[in-house]
C-alpha positions in Angstrom: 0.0 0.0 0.0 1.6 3.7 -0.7 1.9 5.4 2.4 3.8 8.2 3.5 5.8 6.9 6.9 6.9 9.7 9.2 7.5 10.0 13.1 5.1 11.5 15.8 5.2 15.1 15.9 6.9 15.4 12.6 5.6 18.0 9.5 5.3 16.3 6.3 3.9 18.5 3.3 0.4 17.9 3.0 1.0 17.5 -1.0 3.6 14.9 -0.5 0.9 12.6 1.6 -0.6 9.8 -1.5 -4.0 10.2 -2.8 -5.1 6.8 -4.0 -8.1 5.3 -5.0 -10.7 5.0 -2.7 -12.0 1.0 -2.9 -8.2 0.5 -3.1 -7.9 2.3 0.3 -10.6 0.5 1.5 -9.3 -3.2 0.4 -6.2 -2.7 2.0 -7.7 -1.3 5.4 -9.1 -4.7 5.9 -6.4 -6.7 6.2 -3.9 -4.8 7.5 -2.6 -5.4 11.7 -1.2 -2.0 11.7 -3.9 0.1 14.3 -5.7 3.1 12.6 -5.3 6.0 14.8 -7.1 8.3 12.5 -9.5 8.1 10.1 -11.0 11.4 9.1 -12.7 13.4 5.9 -11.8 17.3 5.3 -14.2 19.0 2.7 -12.5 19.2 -0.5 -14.1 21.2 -3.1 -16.0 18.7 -4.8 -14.5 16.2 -2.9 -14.6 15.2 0.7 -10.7 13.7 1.5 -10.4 10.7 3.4 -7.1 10.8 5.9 -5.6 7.4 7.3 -3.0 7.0 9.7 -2.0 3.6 10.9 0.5 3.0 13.7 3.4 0.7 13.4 3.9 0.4 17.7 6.8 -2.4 16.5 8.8 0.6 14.7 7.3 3.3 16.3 6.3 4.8 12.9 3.1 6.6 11.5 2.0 5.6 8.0 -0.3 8.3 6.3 -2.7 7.8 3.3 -5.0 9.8 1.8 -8.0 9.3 -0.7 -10.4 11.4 -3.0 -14.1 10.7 -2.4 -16.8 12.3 -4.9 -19.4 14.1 -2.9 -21.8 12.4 -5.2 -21.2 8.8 -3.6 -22.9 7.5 -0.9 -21.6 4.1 0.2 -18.7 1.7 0.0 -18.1 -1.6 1.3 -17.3 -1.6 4.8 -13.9 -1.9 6.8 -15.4 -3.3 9.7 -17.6 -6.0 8.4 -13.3 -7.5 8.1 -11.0 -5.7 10.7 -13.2 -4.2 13.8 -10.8 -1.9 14.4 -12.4 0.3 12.1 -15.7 0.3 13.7 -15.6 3.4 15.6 -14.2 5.4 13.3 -16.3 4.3 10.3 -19.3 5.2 12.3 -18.0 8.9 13.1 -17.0 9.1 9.2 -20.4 8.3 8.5 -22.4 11.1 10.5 -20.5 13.4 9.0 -20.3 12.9 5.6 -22.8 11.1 5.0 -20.9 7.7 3.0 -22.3 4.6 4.2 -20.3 1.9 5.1 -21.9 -1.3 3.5 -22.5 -4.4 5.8 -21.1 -2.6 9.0 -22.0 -4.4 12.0 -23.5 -1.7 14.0 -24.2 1.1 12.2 -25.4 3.5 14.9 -24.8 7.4 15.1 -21.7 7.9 17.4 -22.7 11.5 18.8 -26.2 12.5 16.8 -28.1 10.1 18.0 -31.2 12.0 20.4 -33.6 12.3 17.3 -33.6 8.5 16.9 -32.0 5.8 18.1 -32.6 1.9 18.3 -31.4 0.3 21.2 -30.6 -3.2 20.9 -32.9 -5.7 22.2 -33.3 -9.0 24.1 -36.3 -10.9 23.6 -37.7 -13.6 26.2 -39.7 -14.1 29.9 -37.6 -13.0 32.2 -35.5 -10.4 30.7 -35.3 -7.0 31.4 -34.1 -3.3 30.7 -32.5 -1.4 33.0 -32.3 2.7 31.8 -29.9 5.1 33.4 -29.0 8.6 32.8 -28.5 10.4 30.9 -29.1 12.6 33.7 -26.4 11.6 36.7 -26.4 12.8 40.1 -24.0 14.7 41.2 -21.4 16.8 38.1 -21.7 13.3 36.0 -21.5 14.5 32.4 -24.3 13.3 30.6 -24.4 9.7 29.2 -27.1 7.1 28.8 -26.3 3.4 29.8 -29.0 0.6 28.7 -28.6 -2.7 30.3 -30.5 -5.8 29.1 -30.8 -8.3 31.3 -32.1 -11.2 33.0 -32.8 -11.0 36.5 -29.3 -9.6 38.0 -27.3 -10.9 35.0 -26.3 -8.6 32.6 -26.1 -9.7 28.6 -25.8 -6.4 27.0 -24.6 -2.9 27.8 -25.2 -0.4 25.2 -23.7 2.8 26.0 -24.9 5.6 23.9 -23.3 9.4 24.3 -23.2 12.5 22.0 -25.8 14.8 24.7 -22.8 17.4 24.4 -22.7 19.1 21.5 -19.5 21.7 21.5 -17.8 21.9 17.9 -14.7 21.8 19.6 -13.2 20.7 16.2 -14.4 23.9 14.4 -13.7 26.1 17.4 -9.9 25.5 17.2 -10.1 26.4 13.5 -11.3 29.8 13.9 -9.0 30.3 17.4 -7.0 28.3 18.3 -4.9 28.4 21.3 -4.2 26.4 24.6 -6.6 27.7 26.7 -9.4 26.6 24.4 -7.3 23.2 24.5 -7.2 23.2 27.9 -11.2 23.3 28.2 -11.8 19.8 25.7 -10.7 17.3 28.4 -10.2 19.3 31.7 -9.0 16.0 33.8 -6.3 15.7 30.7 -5.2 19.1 30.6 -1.2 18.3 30.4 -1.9 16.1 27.9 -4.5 17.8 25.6 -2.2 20.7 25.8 1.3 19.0 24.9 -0.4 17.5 22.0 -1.9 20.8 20.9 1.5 22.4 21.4 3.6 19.7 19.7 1.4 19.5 15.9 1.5 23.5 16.2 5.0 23.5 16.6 5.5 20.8 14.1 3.2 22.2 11.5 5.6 25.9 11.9 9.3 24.3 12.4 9.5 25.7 15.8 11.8 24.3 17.7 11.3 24.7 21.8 14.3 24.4 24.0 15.1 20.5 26.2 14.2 23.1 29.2 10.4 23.2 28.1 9.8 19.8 27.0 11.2 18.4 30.2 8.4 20.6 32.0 5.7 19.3 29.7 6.6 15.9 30.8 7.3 16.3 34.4 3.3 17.6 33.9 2.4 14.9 32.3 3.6 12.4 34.7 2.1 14.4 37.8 -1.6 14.3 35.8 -1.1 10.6 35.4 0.2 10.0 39.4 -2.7 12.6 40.6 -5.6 10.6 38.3 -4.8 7.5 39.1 -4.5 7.7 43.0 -7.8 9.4 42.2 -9.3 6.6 40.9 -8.0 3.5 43.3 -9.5 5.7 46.3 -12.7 5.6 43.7 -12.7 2.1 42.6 -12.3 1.2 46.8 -15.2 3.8 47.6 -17.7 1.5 45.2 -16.6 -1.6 47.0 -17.5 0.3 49.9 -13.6 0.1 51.7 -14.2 3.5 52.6 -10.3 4.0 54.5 -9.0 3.3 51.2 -11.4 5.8 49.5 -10.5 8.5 51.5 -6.6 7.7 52.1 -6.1 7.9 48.3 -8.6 11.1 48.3 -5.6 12.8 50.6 -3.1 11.6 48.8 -4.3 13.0 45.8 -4.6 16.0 47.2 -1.0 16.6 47.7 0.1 15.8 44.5 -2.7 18.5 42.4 -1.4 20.9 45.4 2.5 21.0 44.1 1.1 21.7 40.7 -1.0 24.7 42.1 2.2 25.8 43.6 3.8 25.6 40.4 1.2 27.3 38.2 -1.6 28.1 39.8 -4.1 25.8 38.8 -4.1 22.2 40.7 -5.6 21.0 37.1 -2.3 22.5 35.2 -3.8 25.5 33.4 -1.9 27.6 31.7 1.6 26.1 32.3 2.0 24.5 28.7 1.6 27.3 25.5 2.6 27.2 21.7 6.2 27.5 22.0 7.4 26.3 25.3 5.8 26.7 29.1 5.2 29.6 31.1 7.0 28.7 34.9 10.0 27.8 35.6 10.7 25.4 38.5 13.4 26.1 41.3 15.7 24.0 42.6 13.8 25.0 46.0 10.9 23.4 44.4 12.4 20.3 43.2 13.8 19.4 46.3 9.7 19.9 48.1 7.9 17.7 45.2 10.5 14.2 45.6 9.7 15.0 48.9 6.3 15.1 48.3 6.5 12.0 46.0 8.2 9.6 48.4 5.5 10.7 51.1 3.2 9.9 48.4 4.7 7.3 47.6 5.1 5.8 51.4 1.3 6.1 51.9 0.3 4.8 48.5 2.2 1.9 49.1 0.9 1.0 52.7 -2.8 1.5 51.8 -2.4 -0.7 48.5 -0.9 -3.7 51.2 -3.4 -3.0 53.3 -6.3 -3.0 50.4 -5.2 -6.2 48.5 -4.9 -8.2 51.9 -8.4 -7.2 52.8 -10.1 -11.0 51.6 -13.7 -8.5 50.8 -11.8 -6.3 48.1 -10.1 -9.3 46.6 -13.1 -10.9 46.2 -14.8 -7.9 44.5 -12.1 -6.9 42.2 -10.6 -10.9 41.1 -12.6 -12.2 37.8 -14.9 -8.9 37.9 -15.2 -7.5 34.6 -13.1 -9.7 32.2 -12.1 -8.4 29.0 -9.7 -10.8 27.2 -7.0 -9.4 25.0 -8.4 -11.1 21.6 -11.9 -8.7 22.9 -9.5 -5.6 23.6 -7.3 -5.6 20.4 -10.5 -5.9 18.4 -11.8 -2.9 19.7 -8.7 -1.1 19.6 -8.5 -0.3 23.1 -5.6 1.9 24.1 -3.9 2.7 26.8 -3.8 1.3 30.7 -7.1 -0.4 29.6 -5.5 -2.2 26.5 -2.4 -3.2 29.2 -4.3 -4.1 31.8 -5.7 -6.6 29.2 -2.1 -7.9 28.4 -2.0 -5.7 25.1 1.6 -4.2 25.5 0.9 -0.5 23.5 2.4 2.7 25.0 3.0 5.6 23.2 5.4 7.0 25.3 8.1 4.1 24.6 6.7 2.8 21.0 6.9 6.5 19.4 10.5 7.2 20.9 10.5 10.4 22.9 13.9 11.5 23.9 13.3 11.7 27.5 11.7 8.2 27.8 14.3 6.3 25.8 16.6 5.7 28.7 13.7 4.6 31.4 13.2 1.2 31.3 9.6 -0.5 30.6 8.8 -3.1 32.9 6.1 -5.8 31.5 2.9 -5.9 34.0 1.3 -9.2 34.5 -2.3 -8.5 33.4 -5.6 -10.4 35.2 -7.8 -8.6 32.9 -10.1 -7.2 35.3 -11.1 -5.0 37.7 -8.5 -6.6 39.8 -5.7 -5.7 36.9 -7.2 -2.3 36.2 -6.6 -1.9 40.2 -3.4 -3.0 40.3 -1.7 -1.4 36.8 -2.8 2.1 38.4 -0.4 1.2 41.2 2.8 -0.2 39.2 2.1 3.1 37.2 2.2 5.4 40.3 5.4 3.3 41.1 6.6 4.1 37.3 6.1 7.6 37.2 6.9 8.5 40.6 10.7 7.2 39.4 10.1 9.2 35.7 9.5 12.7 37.5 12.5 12.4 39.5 14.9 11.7 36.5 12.9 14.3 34.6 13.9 16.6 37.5 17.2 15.7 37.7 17.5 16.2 34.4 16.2 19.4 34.0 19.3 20.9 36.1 21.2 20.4 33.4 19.3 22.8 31.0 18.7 25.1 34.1 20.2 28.4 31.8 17.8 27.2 28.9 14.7 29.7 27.9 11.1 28.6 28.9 9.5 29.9 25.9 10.3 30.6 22.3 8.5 32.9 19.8 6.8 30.6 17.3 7.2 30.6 13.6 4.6 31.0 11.4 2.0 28.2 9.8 3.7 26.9 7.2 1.6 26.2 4.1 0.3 22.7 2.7 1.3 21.0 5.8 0.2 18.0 8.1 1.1 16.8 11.6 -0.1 14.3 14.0 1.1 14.5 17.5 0.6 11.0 20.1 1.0 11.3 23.9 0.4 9.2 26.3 -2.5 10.8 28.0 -3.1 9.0 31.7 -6.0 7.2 30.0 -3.9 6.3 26.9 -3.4 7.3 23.1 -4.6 11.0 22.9 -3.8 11.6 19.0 -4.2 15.5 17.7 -3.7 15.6 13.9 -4.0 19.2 11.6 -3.5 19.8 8.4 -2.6 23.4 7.0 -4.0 25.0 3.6 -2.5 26.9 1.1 -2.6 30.0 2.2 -0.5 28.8 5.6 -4.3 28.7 7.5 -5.1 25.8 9.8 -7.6 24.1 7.8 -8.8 20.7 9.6 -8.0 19.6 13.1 -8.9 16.2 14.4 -9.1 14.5 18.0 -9.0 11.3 19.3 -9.5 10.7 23.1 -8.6 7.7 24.3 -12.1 7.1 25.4 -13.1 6.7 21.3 -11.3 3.8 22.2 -12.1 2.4 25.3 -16.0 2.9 26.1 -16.4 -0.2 23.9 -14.4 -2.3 25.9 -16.3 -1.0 29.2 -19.8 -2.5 27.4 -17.8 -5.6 27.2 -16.8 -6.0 30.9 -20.7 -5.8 31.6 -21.4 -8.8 29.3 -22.4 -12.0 32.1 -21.8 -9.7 35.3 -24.6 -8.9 37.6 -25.5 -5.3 37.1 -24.1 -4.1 41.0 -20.7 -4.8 39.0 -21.5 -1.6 37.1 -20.0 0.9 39.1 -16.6 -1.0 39.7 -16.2 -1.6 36.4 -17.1 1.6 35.2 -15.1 3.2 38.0 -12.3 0.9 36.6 -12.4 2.4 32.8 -13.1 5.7 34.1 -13.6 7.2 30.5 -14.6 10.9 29.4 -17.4 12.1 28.2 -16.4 15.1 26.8 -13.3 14.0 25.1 -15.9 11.2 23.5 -18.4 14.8 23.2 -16.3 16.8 20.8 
């Protein structure tokens, strides 16, 4: 197949990218391994043109195709119907431009859907539906969550979103800038922002300095270390094993705090911009945050003993939820979903970032369930606990460096696509610019386009009380699906 291979965060002229034909495209698509991680149309004139981007995680490569679709046709034989990877992305493709995917499995809208919508059914006796939300209690975005079942037993989940209508896409056409970034995914910010920062930069050859990058990921790693304390204390709270709820509450607490000392925000706003960062961090400050970290560090460690010897947690968590990793790579589950499923994909080590390329990965023995989504939230604490501190030790050695420099210009008839390793997995940003050096399409993928699939499948032949724990356990976005 003629693609155009380049490396994550690298510009690549937009005209250089291969336009081929469109059935050809699609006949290839289905039998590739490589994973899509795009799949998108621009408006073309007459034309609406298809983008592709597979990953080769072996190589940690990005191969880019293209093809020409007359605004005239409306259907084409489906990906899916041979390589499920597609699914998502063939459904999105279809709502909006209209070109239907023949034979597709489950053609449903992804995000239009409150007009109509046909929710799969059960028939028999005893079987049931269960409805809930979309309204939530509490600040729950909105989501609707039908469960068919019989009695207690749950043999479908069928999760359907899309309440949030925000044009984020369009909105970052007409202004973009981090702040608007920051406001997509707000429990993401580092890494929404990074990615922003990193195709802008790419797209206008501006270089930022070791200084700033090794702030972006010290950020990075604190979002990831703050979220998922966040979320053992939360997975413990629906299991009702309430001193681990509220231990990891605290301890969370401390880590958002030394990023409010740091910028201001406890959710990172406005540390990461289009060129660089905007605060510097002291040597005063270094030493107070690895002494943070191994306090952290200390507790997180005693209440995770003192949670997987309790025999009532154990027996919640083991076997609850079970995704096996045929399911996951189907679905094209990312991140510390797709590991805790034994799939071995992250983007910080596969696409070779600098900084990352002398830490060593360490394999994690995966259950596949809510016991494994537990436990890889801990060995990842562990992970990046170790990551911040080299990051900070490294950064003394660019300690004369600049924080921020002045960006270049767009240039013209380019493309970028920019993967981090967002703490829910593969956040992918990709923009293309236009002639006239304008930003002309930009596209997001949250890791949750991914993964709310695989959180229908833990459902299948649980009882529905397992519903919260394993929904705890993907703890996916609404509004990085709500775009």
């Amino acid at each position: 197949m003629n693609y155009y291979t380049m490396k994550n965060s690298q510009r690549i002229n937009l005209l250089d990218i291969p336009t081929i034909d469109f059935d050809s495209l699609v006949s290839q698509l289905s039998i590739t391994n490589l994973r899509p991680i795009a799949f998108f149309g621009a408006d073309w004139g007459e034309n609406i043109k298809l983008f592709v981007s597979l990953a080769d995680d072996e190589k940690g490569e990005i191969l880019t195709s293209s093809a020409l679709i007359n605004k005239s046709q409306k259907e084409y034989n489906s990906i899916t119907a041979q390589n499920p990877q597609y699914h998502m992305f063939e459904r999105e493709f279809y709502e909006q431009f209209n070109i239907k995917p023949l034979n597709h499995p489950w053609l449903k809208p992804v995000r239009k859907n409150q007009d109509s919508y046909e929710f799969f059914e059960i028939e028999g006796e005893e079987t049931h539906q269960v409805a809930v939300g979309p309204i939530h209690a509490g600040v729950i975005e909105p989501g609707h969550f039908r469960f068919m079942c019989q009695g207690e037993k749950v043999y479908n989940l069928e999760i359907m979103l899309g309440y949030q209508h925000r044009g984020v896409e369009d909105l970052i056409i007409k202004n973009p800038s981090n702040q608007l970034i920051e406001s997509v995914c707000a429990d993401s910010t580092a890494a929404y922002s990074i990615a922003y920062s990193e195709v802008m930069e790419a797209l206008s050859n501006t270089k930022i300095t070791n200084k700033a990058k090794l702030i972006r990921l010290f950020a990075l790693e604190m979002e990831r270390i703050a979220i998922h304390i966040g979320d053992m204390g939360a997975i413990l709270g629906d299991i009702a094993y309430l001193m681990g709820k509220e231990t990891f509450a605290t301890t969370r607490t401390l880590v958002i705090n030394t990023m409010l000392e740091i910028t201001g925000s406890r959710f990172i706003r406005g540390l990461i911009k289009f060129g660089g960062v905007n605060f510097d961090i002291s040597d005063k400050m270094i030493k107070k945050i690895i002494d943070t970290l191994n306090y952290v560090e200390k507790t997180t460690d005693k209440m995770t003993y003192a949670a997987l010897n309790s025999s009532t947690v154990i027996s919640r968590l083991e076997k609850t939820g079970y995704v096996s990793k045929k399911t996951a790579q189907e679905l094209n589950m990312v991140g510390l979903m797709a590991r805790s499923c034994a799939l071995d994909l992250d983007s910080r080590f596969d696409f070779k970032n600098e900084f990352y390329s002398n830490i060593e990965r360490k394999p994690f023995n995966a259950t596949n369930d809510a016991y494994s989504r537990f436990k890889i939230r801990y060995k990842e604490i562990k992970d990046s606990i170790k990551i911040v501190k080299f990051f900070l030790d490294e950064l003394k050695k660019f300690q004369n460096e600049d924080l921020y420099v002045e960006p270049n210009q767009l240039i013209a008839n380019s493309f970028a696509l920019s993967i981090v390793e967002a703490w829910r997995g593969e956040l992918v940003h990709t923009a293309t610019v236009d002639g006239e050096g304008r930003l002309s399409r930009y596209k997001i993928k949250d890791p949750s386009f991914n993964n709310w699939w695989g959180l229908s499948m833990a459902l299948r032949n649980n009882v529905i009380s397992d519903f919260p724990l394993c929904n705890k356990g993907f703890d996916l976005s609404y509004c990085g699906f709500d775009l």
